[in-house]
N, C-alpha and C positions, 0 to 999 in steps of 0.2 A: 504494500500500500504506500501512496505518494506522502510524504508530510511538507509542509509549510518549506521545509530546507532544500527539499527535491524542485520547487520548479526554478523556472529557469523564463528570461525572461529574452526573446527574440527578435533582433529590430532589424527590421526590413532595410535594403539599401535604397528605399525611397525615399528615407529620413532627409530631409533638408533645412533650410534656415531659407529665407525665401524675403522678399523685399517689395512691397506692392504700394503704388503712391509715396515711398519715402519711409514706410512703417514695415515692422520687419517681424517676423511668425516665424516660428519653429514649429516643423510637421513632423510628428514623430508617429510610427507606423509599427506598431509590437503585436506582438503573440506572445502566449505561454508554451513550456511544453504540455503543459496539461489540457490546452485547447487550440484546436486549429482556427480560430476566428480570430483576423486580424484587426485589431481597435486602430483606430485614428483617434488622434489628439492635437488640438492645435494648438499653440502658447504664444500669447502675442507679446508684444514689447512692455507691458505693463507684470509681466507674470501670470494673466488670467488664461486658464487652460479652458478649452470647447472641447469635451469628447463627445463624439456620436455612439447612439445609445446600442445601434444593433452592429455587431461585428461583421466584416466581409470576409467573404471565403475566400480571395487572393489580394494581396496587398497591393497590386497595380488598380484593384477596382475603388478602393483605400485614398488611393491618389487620385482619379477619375472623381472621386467624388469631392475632395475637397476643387480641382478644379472648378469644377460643378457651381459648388456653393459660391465660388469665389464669381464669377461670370455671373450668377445669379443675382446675389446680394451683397457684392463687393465684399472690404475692408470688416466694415460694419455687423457682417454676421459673425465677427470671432472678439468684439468689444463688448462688455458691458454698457447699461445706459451712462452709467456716471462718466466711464471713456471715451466712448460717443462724443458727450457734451464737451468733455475737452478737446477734444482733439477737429472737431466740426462745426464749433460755436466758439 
């Protein structure tokens, strides 16, 4: 049986640091051993982390989607409101 000390935590080489309008995100792209379902987690320049809540099954689809969001809802979808307000007001 697996204990707490056994997993093991695996990051994708899609992992990047990324740069949009001048503000800057860290995409970090991991799995467990214990689960095949790759999480995406976005970290913007303040430290506030966005993870999405259902895991993907290949970590390229991981990237796909943060494009995704990014063309959708720009900058803005990986801010709080309070950072928002700063950073667009």
């Amino acid at each position: 049986m697996d204990t707490d000390d056994d997993v093991e935590v695996i990051f994708s080489d899609l992992c990047a640091d990324v740069e949009i309008d001048g503000h800057f995100l860290t995409i970090e792209i991991y799995k467990t051993n214990l689960d095949p379902g790759w999480i995406l987690e976005i970290v913007n320049e303040f430290g506030t982390s966005t993870v999405f809540d259902d895991p993907f099954i290949a970590d390229g689809l991981a990237w796909q989607q943060f494009e995704k969001t990014v063309k959708e809802e720009g900058l803005a979808a990986f801010l709080s409101n309070k950072e928002k307000r700063r950073l667009f007001h």
